[in-house]
C-alpha positions as CSV (number, residue, x, y, z in Angstrom):
1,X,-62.9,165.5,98.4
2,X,-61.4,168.1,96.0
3,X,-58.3,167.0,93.4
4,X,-55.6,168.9,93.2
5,X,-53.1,168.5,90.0
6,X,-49.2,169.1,90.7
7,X,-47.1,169.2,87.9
8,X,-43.6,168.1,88.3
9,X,-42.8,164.8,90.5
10,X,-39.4,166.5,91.8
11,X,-39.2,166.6,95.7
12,X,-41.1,170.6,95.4
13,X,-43.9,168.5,93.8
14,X,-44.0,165.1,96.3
15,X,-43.4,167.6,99.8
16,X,-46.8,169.5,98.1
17,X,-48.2,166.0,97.2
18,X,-47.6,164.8,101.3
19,X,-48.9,167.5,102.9
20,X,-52.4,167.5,100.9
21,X,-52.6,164.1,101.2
22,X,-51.9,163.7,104.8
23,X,-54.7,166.9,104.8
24,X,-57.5,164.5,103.0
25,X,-57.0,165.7,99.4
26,X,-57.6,163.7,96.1
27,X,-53.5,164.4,94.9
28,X,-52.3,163.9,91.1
29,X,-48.5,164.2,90.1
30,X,-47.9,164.7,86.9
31,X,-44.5,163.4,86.0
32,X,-42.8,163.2,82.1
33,X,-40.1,161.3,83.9
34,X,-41.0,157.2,84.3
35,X,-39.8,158.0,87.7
36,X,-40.2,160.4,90.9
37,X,-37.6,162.7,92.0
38,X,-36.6,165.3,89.4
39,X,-33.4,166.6,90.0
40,X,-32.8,164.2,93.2
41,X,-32.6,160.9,91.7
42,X,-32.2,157.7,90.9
43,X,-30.9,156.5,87.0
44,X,-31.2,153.1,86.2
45,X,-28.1,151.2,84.4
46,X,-28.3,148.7,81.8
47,X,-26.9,146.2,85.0
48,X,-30.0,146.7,86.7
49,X,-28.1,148.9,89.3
50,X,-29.2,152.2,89.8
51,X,-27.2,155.2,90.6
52,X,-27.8,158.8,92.0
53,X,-27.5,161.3,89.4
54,X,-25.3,162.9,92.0
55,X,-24.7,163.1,95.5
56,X,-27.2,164.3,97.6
57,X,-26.3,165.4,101.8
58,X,-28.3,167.6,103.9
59,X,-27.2,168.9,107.2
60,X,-29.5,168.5,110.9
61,X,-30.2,172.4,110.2
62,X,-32.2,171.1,107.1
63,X,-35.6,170.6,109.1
64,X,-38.1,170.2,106.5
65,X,-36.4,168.0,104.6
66,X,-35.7,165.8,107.6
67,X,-39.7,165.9,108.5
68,X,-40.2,165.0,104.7
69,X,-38.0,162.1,105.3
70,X,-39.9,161.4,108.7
71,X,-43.3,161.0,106.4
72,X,-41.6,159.1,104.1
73,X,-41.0,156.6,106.7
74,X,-37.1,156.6,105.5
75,X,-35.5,158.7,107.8
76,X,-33.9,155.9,109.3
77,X,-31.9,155.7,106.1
78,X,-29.8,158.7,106.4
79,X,-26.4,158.4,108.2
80,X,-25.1,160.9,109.6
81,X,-21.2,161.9,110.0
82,X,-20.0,164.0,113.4
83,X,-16.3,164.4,111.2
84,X,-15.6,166.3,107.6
85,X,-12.2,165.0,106.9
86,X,-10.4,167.6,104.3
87,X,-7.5,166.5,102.5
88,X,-4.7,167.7,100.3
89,X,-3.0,167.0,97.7
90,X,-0.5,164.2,98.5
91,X,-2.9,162.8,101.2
92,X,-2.8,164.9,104.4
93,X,-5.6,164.4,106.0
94,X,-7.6,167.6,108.6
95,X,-10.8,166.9,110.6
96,X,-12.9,169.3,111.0
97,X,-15.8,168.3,114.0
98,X,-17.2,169.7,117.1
99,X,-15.8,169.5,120.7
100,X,-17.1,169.9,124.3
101,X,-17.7,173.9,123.9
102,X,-21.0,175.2,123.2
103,X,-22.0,176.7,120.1
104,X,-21.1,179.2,118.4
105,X,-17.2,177.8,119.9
106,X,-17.2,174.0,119.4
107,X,-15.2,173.7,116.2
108,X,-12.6,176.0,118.5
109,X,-10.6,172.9,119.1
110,X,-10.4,171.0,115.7
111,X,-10.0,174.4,113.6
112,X,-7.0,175.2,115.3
113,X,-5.7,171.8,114.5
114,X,-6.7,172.1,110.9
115,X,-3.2,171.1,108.8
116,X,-3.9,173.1,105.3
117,X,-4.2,176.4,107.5
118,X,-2.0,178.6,108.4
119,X,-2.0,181.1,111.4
120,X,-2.7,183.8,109.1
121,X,-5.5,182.4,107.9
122,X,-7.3,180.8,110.9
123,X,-7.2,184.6,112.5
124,X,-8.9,186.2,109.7
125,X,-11.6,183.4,109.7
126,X,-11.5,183.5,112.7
127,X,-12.6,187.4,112.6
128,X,-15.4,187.0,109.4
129,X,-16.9,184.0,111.6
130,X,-17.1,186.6,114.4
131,X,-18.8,189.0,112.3
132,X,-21.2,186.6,111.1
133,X,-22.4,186.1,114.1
134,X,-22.8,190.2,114.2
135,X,-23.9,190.9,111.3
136,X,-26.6,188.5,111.0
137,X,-30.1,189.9,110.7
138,X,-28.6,192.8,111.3
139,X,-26.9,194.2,107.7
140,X,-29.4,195.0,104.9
141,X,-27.2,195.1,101.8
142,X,-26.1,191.1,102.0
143,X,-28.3,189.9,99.1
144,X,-27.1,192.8,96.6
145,X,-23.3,191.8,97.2
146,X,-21.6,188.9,96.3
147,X,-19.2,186.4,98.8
148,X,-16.6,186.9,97.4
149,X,-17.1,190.5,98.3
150,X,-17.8,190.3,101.7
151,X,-14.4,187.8,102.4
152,X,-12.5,190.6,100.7
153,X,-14.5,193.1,103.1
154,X,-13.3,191.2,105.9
155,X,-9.7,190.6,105.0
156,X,-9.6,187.0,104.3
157,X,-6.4,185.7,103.0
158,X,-6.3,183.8,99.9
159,X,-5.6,180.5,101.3
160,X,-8.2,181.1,103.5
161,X,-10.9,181.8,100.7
162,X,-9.6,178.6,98.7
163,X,-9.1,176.3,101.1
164,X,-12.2,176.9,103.6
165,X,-15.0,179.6,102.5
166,X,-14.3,178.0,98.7
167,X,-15.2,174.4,99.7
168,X,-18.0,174.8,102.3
169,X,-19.9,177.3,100.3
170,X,-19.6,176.0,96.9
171,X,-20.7,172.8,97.9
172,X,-23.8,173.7,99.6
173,X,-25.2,176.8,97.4
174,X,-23.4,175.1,93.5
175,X,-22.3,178.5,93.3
176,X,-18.9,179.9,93.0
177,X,-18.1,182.8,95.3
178,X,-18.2,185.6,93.3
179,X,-21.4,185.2,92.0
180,X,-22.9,184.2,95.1
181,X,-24.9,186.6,96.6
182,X,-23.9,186.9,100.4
183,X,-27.2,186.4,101.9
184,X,-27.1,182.6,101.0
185,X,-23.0,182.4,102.5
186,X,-24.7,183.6,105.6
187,X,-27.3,181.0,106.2
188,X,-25.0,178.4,105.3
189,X,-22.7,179.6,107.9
190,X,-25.1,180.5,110.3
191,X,-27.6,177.6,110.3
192,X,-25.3,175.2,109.5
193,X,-21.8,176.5,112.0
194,X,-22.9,178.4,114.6
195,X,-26.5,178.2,115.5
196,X,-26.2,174.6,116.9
197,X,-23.3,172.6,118.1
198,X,-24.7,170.1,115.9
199,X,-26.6,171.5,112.7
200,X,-23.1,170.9,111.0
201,X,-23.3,167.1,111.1
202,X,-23.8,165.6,107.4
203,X,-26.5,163.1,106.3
204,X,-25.6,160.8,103.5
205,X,-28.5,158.3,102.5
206,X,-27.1,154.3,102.7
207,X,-29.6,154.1,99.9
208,X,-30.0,155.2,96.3
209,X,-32.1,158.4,96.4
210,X,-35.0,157.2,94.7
211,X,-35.8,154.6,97.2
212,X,-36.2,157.8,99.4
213,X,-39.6,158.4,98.1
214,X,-40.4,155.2,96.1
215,X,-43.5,153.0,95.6
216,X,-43.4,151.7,99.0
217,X,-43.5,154.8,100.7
218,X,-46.7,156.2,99.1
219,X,-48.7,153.4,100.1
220,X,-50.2,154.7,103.3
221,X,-51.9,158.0,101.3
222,X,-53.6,156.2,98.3
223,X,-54.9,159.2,97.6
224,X,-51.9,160.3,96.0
225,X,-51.5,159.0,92.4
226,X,-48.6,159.2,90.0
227,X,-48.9,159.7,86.2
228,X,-45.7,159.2,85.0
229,X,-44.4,160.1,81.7
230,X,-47.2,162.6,81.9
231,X,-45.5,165.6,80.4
232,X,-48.1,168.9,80.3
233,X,-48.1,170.3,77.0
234,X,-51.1,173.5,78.1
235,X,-52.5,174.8,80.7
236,X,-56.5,176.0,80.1
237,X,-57.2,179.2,81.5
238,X,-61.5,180.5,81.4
239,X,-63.0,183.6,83.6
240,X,-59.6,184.2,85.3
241,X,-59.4,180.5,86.7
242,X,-57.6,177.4,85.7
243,X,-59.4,174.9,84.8
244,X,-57.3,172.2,83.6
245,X,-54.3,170.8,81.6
246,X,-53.0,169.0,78.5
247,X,-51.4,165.9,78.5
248,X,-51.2,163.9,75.2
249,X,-54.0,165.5,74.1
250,X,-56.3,164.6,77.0
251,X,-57.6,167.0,79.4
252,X,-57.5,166.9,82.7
253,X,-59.9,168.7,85.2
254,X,-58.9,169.6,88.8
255,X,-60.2,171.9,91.3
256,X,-56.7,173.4,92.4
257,X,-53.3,173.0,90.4
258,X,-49.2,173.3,91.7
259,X,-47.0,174.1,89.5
260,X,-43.4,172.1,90.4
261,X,-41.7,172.7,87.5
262,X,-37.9,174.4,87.0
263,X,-38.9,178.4,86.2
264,X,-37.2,177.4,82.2
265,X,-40.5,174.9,81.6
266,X,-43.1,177.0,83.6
267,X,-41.7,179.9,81.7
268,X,-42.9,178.6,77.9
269,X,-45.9,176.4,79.6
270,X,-48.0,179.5,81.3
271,X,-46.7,183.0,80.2
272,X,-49.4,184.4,81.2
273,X,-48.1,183.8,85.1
274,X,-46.8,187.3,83.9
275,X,-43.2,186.5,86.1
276,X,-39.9,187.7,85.3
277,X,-37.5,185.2,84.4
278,X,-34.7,187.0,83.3
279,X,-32.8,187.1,86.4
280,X,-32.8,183.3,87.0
281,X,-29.6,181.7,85.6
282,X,-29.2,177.4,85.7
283,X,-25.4,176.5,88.1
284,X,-24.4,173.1,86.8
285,X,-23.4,169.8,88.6
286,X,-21.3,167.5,87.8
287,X,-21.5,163.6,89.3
288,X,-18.9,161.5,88.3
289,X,-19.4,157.4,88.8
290,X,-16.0,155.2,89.3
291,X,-15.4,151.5,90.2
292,X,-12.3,150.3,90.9
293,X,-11.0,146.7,90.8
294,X,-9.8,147.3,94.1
295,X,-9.9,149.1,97.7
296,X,-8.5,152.8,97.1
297,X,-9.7,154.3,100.4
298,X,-11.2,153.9,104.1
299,X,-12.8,157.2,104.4
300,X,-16.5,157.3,103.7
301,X,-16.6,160.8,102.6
302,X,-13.5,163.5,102.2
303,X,-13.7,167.6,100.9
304,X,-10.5,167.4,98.1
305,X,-9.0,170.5,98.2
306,X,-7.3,172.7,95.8
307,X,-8.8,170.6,92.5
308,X,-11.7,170.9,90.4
309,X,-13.3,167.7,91.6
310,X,-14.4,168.9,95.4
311,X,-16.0,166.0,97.1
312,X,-15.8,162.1,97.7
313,X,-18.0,159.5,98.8
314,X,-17.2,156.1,99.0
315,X,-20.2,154.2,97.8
316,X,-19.3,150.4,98.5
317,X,-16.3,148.7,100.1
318,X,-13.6,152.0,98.8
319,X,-13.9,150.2,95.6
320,X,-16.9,152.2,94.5
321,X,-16.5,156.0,94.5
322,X,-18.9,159.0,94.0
323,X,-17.2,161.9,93.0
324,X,-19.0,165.3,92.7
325,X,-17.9,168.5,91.0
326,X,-20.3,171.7,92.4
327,X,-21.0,174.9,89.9
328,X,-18.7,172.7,87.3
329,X,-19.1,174.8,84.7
330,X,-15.4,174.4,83.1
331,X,-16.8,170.3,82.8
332,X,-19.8,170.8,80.4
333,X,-17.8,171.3,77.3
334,X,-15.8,168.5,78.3
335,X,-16.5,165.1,76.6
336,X,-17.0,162.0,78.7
337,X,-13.6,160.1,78.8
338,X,-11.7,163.8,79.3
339,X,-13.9,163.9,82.6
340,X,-13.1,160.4,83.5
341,X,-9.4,161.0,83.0
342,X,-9.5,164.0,84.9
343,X,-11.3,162.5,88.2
344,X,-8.4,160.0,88.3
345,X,-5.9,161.7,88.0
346,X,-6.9,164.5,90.3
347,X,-8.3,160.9,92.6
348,X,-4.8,159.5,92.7
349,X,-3.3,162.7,94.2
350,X,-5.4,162.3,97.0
351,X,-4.9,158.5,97.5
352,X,-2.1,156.9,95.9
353,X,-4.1,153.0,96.0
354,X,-5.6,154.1,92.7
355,X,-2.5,155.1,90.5
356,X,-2.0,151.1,91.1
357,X,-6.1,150.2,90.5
358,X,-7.4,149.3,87.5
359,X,-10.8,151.5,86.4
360,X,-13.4,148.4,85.8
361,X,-16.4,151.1,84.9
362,X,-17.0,154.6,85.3
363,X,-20.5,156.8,85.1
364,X,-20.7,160.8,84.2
365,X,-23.7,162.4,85.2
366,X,-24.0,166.2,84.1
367,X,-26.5,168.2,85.5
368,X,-26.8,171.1,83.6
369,X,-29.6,172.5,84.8
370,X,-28.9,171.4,88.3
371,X,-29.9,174.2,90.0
372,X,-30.5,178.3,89.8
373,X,-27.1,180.7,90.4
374,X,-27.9,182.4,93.5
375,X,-26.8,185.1,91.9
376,X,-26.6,188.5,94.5
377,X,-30.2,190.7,93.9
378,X,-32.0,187.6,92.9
379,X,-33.9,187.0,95.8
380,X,-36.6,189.7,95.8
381,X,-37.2,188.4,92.2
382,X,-37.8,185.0,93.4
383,X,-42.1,184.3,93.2
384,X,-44.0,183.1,96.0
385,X,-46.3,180.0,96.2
386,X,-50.0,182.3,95.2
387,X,-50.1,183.6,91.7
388,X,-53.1,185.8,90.6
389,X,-54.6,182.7,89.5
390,X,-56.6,182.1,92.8
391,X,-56.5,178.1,92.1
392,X,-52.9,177.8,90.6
393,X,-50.0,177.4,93.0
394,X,-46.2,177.8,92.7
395,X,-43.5,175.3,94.3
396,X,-39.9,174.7,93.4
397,X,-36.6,175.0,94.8
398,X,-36.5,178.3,92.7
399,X,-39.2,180.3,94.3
400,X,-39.1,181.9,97.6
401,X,-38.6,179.6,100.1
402,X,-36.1,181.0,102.0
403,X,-33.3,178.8,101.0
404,X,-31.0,178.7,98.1
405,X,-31.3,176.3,95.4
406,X,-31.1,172.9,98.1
407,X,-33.7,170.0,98.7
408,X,-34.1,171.7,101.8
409,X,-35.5,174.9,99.9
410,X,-37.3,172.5,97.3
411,X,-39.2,170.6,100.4
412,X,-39.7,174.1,102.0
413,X,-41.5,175.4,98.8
414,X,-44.1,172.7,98.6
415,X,-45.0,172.6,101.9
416,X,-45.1,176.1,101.7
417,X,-47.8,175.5,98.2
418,X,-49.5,173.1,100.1
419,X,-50.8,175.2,102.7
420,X,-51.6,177.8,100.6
421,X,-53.7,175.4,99.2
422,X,-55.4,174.1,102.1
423,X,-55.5,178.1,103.5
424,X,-58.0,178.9,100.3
C-alpha cells in the first residue's frame, strides 16, 4: 500500500487522513502540536481539565462535517438545539425557532414575535430574506461586494442590521459585515434559513472538542499514525515531484503528500507552490472561560445583543460559562484581566445572578489567527486541492471548498484532497 504524508493534524488534515484510510492507504499526520485538532481544540489546564479553545457549533446544513462526525463514531455527542434564544440588555428574552409552515416560511411565526424588533425592521428583513431567496444563484457580482452593501441595497434599517444580520452573520463567517463579501451572507442564509425547515437547528458538542477525534476514535484505521510535535521544517522537491520532508532533521519519504497547514505556514514552507497569498487576511476569535461560585443562568446557549461579547454557552450547571467574541479584533490589544472585566460586566447586563456571584476562575483564549477574512473578491483567489506538483495536495479551511472559513469548509477541503488523491 502507498503512504501518504499530511501535514497539519487540524480537522482539513484528519477529514484527508479518514477518507484515505477508510480507502486502504498507509496515512501519516504530521502534527507540531502534542495534540490533534488545530484550530478546533482542546487545551489542557494545570487542573487536569481541559477546555475548548473556543466554542465550536455547526448547523444540520453542515453535511460533511456531520459525516466526519459519523466516522468518528461521535456523532452521538452533538446536541442539538430546535430554539436560539436572543436577549437584550436588561434580560428580555426572544426565541427565534421554526413552526408548522414549510420552509422557506417556518420562522414566520416566531419572527413576528421577536421582542428587540420593531415593525420597521421585521418588513425590511422581511423583504432582503425575500430576495435572498431570488437572487440566489442567480446574481453574479455577490462575491465582489460586501454585506454590508447589499443590506444597505436592500433598505435594511439599522436596528435591523445590528440586532439580526449583525449577530447571525458574524457569528458564522468571524467576519464583520462590511468586510464580508456577500457571497458567504448568502449561504449562511440560504443553507442555513431557508433551504430546510431544519438546517437552522444548532449542534453544541456535550464534550470537549478534542474527544471529538481522540485516540479512541482512530483505533479502527491503524493505518493512520500520528507524529505529534512533528513540525516540517522543508519540503524536498527532485524532477518536478516531491519526494519528501524535514522534520528535526530527519527525512521522511512518502509516495503522495497534503498539505493542511494555515496559507501563513505553507506560504514560508513551499514557495515554490508559486500561490498568491496576498489577498488572505487572519479574522480573530476571542473565547473567554468563566466560573462562577454560583448558578447565574438556565439557558444553555443565548445570542447577547447589542455588546461586544456575542454568544453564551453554559458549560456546566449555569455556574460554568463559555463566552465567545467573533471577528474580536478591538480584544487583541487588550490585556487579560481588561477582557475578564469586560465579559462581566457586559454578563451581568444580561443576567443580573452574577452582579451578586463571585468569579472563582476565569480562562482567555485569543485566537488570533482563528480564521481567514472572507473578505469580498477573495474567493476566486482561494487554491484548489491539485498543485502542479502531481504528488502534493492542498487542504484547509482556506482553500476552495466552497465554504467560508468553518469546520464545515475545513472537513469539506480534505475530503475534497483525499479524493484527489485516490483519483491519481
Amino acid at each position: 500500500m502507498s503512504e501518504v504524508i499530511i501535514i497539519g493534524g487540524g480537522l482539513a488534515g484528519l477529514a484527508a487522513a479518514v477518507r484515505l484510510g477508510e480507502a486502504g492507504r498507509n496515512v501519516r499526520i504530521l502534527e507540531m502540536r502534542p495534540f490533534p485538532g488545530g484550530r478546533a481544540t482542546s487545551l489542557p489546564q494545570q487542573d487536569n481539565e481541559a477546555i475548548d479553545n473556543c466554542q465550536h457549533i455547526l448547523m444540520r446544513c453542515c453535511t460533511s462535517l456531520m459525516d466526519f462526525y459519523q466516522r468518528m463514531g461521535v456523532a452521538d455527542r452533538i446536541k442539538f438545539h430546535k430554539e436560539f434564544p436572543l436577549i437584550e440588555p436588561g434580560g428580555r428574552l426572544s426565541l427565534l425557532k421554526a413552526g408548522f409552515l414549510p420552509a422557506p416560511f417556518h420562522f414566520a411565526g416566531s419572527f413576528l414575535k421577536l421582542k428587540f424588533l420593531g415593525l420597521a425592521d421585521k418588513l425590511a428583513i422581511a423583504r432582503a430574506m425575500l430576495a435572498i431567496f431570488l437572487e440566489h444563484g442567480r446574481r453574479n457580482d455577490l462575491d465582489d461586494i460586501t454585506m454590508l452593501a447589499w443590506l444597505r441595497e436592500k433598505g435594511q434599517t439599522q436596528r435591523a442590521i445590528d440586532r439580526f444580520w449583525g449577530p447571525v452573520l458574524v457569528s458564522a463567517i468571524n467576519e464583520e459585515l462590511d468586510r464580508m463579501a456577500a457571497a458567504h451572507g448568502f449561504q449562511v442564509f440560504w443553507l442555513g434559513f431557508l433551504n430546510d425547515s431544519r438546517s437552522y437547528e444548532m449542534g453544541v458538542p456535550d464534550v470537549p472538542l478534542g474527544d471529538l477525534f481522540g485516540e479512541e476514535c482512530w483505533k479502527r484505521l491503524p493505518n493512520v499514525r500520528f507524529d505529534f510535535r512533528s513540525m516540517v521544517d522543508s519540503i524536498e522537491v527532485e524532477a518536478g515531484r516531491v519526494t519528501g520532508v524535514t522534520v528535526k532533521g530527519e527525512r521522511l519519504a512518502a509516495d503522495t503528500f497534503i498539505s493542511a497547514l494555515p496559507f501563513e505556514r505553507l506560504e514560508k514552507l513551499f514557495p515554490q507552490l508559486g500561490i498568491d497569498y496576498s489577498p488572505f487576511e487572519h479574522s480573530p476569535i476571542t473565547g473567554i472561560h468563566l466560573w462562577f461560585d454560583r448558578k447565574v443562568t438556565d439557558l444553555e446557549n443565548a445570542a447577547m445583543l447589542d455588546r461586544t461579547i456575542q454568544w453564551m454557552y453554559n458549560k456546566q450547571d449555569g455556574r460554568y460559562l463559555q463566552l465567545v467574541a467573533s471577528a474580536s479584533r478591538s480584544l487583541v490589544g487588550m490585556g487579560r484581566q481588561e477582557i475578564i472585566d469586560l465579559a462581566v460586566s457586559e454578563l451581568g447586563e444580561f443576567f443580573p445572578a452574577v452582579k451578586a456571584a463571585k468569579l472563582e476562575k476565569a480562562q482567555v483564549v485569543k485566537e488570533v489567527r482563528a480564521t481567514f477574512s472572507a473578505l469580498p473578491g477573495l474567493e476566486s483567489k482561494r487554491p484548489g486541492a491539485q498543485t502542479q506538483f502531481p504528488n502534493f495536495f492542498l487542504a484547509g479551511d482556506w482553500t476552495k471548498s466552497g465554504w467560508p472559513a468553518t469546520m464545515e469548509g475545513a472537513v469539506r477541503s480534505g475530503y475534497l484532497a483525499a479524493d484527489a488523491v485516490l483519483q491519481g
